[in-house]
C-alpha positions in Angstrom: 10.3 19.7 -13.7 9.8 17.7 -10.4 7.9 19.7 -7.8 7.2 19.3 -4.1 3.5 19.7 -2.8 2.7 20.1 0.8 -0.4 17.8 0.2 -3.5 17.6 -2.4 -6.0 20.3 -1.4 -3.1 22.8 0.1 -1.2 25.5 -1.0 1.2 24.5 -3.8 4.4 24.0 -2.6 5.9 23.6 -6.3 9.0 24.9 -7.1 11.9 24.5 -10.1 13.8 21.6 -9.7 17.6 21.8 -9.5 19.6 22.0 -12.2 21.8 18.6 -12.8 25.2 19.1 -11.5 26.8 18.6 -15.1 24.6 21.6 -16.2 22.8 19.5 -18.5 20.0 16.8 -18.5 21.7 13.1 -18.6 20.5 11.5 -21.0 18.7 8.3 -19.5 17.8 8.3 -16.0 20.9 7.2 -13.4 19.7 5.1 -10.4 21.2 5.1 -7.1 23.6 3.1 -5.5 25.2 2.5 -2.1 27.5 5.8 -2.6 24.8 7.4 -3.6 22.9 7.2 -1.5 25.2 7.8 1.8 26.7 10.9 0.1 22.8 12.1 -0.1 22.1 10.9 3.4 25.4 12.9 4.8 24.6 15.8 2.8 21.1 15.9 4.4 22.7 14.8 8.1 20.0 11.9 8.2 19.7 9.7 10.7 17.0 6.8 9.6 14.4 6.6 12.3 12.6 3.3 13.0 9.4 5.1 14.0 9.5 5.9 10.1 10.5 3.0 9.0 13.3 4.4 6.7 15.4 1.7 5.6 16.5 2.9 2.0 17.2 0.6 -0.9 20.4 1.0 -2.1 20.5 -2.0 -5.2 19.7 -1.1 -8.7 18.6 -4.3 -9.4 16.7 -4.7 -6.7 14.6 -1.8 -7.7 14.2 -2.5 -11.5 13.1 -5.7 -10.3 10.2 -3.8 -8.0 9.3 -1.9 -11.1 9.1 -5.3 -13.4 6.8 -7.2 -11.2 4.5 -4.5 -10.4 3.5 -4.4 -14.3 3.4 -0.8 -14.8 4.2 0.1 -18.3 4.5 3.4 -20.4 0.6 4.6 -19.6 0.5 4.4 -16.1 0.2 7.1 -13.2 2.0 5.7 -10.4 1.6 6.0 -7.0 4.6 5.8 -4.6 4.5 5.9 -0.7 7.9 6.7 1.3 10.2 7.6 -1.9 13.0 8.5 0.8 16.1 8.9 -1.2 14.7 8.6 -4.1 15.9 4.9 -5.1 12.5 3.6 -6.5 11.6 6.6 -7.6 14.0 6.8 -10.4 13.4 3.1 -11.2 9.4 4.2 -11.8 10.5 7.4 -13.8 12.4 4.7 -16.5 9.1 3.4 -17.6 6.0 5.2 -16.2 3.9 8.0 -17.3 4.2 9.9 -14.0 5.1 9.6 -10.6 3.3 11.0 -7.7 5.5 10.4 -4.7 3.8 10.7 -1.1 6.5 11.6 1.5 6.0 12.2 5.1 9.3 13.5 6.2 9.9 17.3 5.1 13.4 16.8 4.8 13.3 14.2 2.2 10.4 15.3 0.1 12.4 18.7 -0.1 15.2 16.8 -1.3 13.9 14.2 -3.7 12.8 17.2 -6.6 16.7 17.6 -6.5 18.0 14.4 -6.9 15.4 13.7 -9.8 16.7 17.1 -11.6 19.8 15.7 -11.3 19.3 12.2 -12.4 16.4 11.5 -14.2 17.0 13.7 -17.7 14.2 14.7 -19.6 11.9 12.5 -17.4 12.0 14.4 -14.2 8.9 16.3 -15.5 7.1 13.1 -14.8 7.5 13.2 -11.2 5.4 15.4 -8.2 6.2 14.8 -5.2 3.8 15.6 -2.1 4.5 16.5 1.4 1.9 14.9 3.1 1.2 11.5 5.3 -0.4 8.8 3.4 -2.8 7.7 5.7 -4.5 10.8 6.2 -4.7 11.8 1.9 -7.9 11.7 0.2 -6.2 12.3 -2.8 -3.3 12.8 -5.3 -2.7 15.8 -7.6 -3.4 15.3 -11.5 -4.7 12.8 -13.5 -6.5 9.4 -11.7 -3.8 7.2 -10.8 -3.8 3.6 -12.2 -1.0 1.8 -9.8 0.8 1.8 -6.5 4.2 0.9 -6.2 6.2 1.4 -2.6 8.3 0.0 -0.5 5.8 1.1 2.3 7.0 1.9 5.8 6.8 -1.3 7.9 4.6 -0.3 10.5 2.0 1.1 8.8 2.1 -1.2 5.7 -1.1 -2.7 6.0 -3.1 0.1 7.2 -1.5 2.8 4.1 -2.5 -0.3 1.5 -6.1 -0.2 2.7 -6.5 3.5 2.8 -4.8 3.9 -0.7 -7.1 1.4 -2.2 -9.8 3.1 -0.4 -9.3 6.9 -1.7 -7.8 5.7 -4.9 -10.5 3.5 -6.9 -9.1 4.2 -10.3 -6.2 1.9 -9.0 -6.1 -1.2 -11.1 -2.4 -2.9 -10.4 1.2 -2.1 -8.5 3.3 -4.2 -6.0 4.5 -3.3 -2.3 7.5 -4.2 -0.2 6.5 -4.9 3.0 8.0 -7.5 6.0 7.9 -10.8 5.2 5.3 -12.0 7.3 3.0 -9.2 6.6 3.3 -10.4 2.5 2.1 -14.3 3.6 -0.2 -12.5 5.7 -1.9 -10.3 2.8 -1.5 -13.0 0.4 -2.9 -15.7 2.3 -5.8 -18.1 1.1 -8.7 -19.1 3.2 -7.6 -22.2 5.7 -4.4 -21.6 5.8 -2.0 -20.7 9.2 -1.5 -16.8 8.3 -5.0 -16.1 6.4 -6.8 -12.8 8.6 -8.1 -9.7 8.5 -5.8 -8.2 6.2 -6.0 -10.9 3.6 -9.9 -10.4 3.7 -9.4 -7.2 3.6 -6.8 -7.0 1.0 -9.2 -9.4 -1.3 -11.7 -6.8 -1.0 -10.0 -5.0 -3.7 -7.9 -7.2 -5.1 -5.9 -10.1 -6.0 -3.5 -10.4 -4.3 -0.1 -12.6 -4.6 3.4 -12.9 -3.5 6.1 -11.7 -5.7 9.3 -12.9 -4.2 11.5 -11.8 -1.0 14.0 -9.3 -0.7 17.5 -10.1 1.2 18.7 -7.3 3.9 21.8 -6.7 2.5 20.1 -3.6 -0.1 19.0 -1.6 2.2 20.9 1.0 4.6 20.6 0.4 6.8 20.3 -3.2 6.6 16.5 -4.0 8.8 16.0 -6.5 11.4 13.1 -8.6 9.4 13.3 -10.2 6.3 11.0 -8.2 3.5 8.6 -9.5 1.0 7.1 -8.7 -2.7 3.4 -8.2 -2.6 1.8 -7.9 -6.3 -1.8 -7.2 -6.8 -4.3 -6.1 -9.2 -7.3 -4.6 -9.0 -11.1 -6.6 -9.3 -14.5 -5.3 -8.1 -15.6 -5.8 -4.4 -17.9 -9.0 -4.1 -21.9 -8.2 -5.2 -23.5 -7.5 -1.7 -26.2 -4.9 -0.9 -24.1 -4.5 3.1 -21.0 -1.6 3.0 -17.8 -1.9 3.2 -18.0 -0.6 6.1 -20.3 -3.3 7.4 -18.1 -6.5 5.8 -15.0 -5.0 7.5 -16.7 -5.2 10.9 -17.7 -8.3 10.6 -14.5 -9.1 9.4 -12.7 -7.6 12.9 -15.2 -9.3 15.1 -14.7 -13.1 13.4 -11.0 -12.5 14.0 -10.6 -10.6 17.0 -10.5 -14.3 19.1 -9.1 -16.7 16.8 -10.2 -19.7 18.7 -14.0 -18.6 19.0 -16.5 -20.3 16.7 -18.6 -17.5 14.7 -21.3 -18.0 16.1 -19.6 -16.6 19.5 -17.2 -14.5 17.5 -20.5 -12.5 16.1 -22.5 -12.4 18.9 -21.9 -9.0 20.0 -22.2 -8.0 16.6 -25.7 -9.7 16.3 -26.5 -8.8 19.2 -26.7 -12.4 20.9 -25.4 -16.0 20.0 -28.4 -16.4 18.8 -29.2 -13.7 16.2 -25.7 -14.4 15.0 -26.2 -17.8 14.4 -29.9 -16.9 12.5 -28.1 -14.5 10.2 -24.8 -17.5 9.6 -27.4 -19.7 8.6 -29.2 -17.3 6.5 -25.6 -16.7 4.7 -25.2 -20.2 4.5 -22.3 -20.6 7.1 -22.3 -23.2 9.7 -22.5 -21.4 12.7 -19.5 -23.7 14.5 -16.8 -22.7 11.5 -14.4 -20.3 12.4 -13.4 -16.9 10.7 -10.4 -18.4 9.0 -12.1 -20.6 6.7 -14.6 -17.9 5.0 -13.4 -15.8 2.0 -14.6 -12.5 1.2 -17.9 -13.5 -0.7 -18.6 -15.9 2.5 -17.6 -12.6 4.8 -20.4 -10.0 2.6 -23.1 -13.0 2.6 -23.1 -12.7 6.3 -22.8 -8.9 6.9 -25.5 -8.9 4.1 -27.5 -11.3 6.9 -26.9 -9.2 10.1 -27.8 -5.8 8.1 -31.4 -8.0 7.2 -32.1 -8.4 10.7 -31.1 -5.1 11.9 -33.5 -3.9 9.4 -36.5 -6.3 10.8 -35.6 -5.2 14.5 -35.2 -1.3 13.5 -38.5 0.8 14.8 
C-alpha cells in the first residue's frame, strides 16, 4: 500500500493506505480531472501558494503525455518531486515499477497515500511517498532509482534538477516541467542567446532536450508563465582530473558578467588576468572568447588548467 515517509534516514512515517471509497481496488488506475481535483483541494481547504509553486495539473492527457516523453517503461524506479494532488502521480503508477514521491508540504504528502488507495488499484503498492524538501535529500528509500519525472516547483526548478542529479547517480533518464524560459535555458546549445550556467550545468549530467510546451489552461490554478517539457537522459561527466566542484566554479565566474571576456571573467579565479589567461591557453581557449561559446568539455579543460597552476604555486 502507498505510505508516507517523513524523509530518507528518519523515522518511518508509513502507514495503511485508505481503503478505496467503493470498498474495493478499481481495476486500472483512474487519473484526475478538474473535479477532481477541486473536490480534493476543498476537502483539504487548500489555498495554492506561489512561494510553493503549486499550480496542479488537472488534464489527463496532459499527464500521460509527461509520462510518454519521459521514456520510463515497466522497470523503472521513478523519482517524482512536488506530486501535489496527486495528478502525475497516478499517470507514473500506469506504467512504472515504483514511485517515490518527494513532497514538501505536510498536508499533501499526508493526503496523496489516500488518493492513490483510492485510485490506483492493485498499483498503489508501487508508490512511497516522502515528506521531506527535495533540495535538502541525500537520498530516496528502496531500490536505486533510474528516472526523474516532475513537474518541479518553478522557483526552485533548476536548483532541485542539479541536486537530484547530484545525490541520485543511478539516474539514467526522466523529463521535467518547468517555465518556459527555464526549458530553452537548460536545453540551450553553446552560442546561442539563452545558453548559461544551467545548460553547462545541466550537460554535466546529461543530455538534455526540449520536449514540447504546455498551455495554462491544465493547471489550477492556471500560472502566469508559459511552461515547458525538458527531457533528458543520463551520459558520464566529461574525462577531467578537476571536480565537479571545480568546473561549476569556473562555470559561475565565466557567467557571472556576461559581457566580460574570460580572461577578465577568470581573473579572480586565477588569481590575476594573467594566470587566467596562462591556464585558457593551456586549455586551448582564446583568452578574448566569452563564457557562452565554451561547452562543458571546453569548461573542465580549463578548470583542469587553473587546478595545474594552483598545484605549481601551492607550498
Amino acid at each position: 500500500m502507498a505510505g508516507l515517509r517523513r524523509s530518507p534516514g528518519a523515522a518511518h512515517l508509513s502507514h495503511p493506505a485508505a481503503a478505496s471509497v467503493s470498498g474495493m481496488a478499481p481495476p486500472e488506475v483512474k487519473l484526475l480531472g478538474a473535479a477532481d481535483v477541486r473536490r480534493i483541494a476543498a476537502e483539504l481547504d487548500l489555498r495554492p501558494t506561489k512561494q510553493r509553486g503549486q499550480n496542479f495539473v488537472i488534464d489527463a492527457n496532459t499527464v500521460r503525455r509527461i509520462v510518454r516523453e519521459s521514456g520510463v517503461g515497466p522497470d523503472d524506479v521513478v523519482v517524482e518531486v512536488g506530486p501535489g494532488l496527486g495528478s502525475l502521480t497516478l499517470a507514473l503508477l500506469e506504467v512504472a515499477a515504483r514511485v517515490v514521491a518527494i513532497e514538501v508540504d505536510r498536508l499533501l504528502a499526508e493526503r496523496l497515500p489516500q488518493t492513490v488507495a483510492e485510485l490506483a488499484g492493485d498499483r498503489a503498492g508501487r508508490c512511497e511517498v516522502v515528506l521531506a524538501d527535495a533540495l535538502r535529500v541525500d537520498g530516496v528509500p528502496g531500490p536505486p532509482p533510474t528516472a526523474l519525472v516532475a513537474n518541479l516547483p518553478y522557483n526552485v526548478s533548476v536548483p532541485v534538477l542539479l541536486h537530484l542529479f547530484t545525490v541520485l547517480p543511478s539516474l539514467r533518464r526522466g523529463l521535467v516541467m518547468v517555465q518556459s524560459e527555464v526549458a530553452d535555458r537548460l536545453a540551450a546549445p553553446p552560442g546561442s542567446r539563452t545558453y548559461g550556467v544551467p545548460s553547462v550545468k545541466a550537460a554535466w549530467f546529461a543530455d538534455v532536450r526540449r520536449a514540447g510546451t504546455v498551455g495554462r489552461n491544465v493547471f489550477w490554478p492556471a500560472p502566469n508563465v508559459d511552461s515547458g517539457l525538458v527531457a533528458w537522459t543520463h551520459r558520464e561527466p566529461p574525462e577531467t582530473t578537476a571536480t565537479r566542484e571545480q568546473v561549476f566554479a569556473v562555470v559561475d565566474a565565466a557567467f557571472a558578467q556576461r559581457r566580460k571576456v574570460l580572461r577578465g571573467a577568470l581573473a579572480g579565479l586565477a588569481g590575476s588576468s594573467a594566470a587566467a589567461e596562462a591556464a585558457l591557453r593551456a586549455a586551448g581557449v582564446e583568452p578574448t572568447a566569452r563564457g557562452e561559446v565554451l561547452d562543458v568539455v571546453d569548461f573542465a579543460r580549463v578548470a583542469e588548467a587553473l587546478a595545474g597552476q594552483a598545484e605549481q604555486v601551492a607550498p
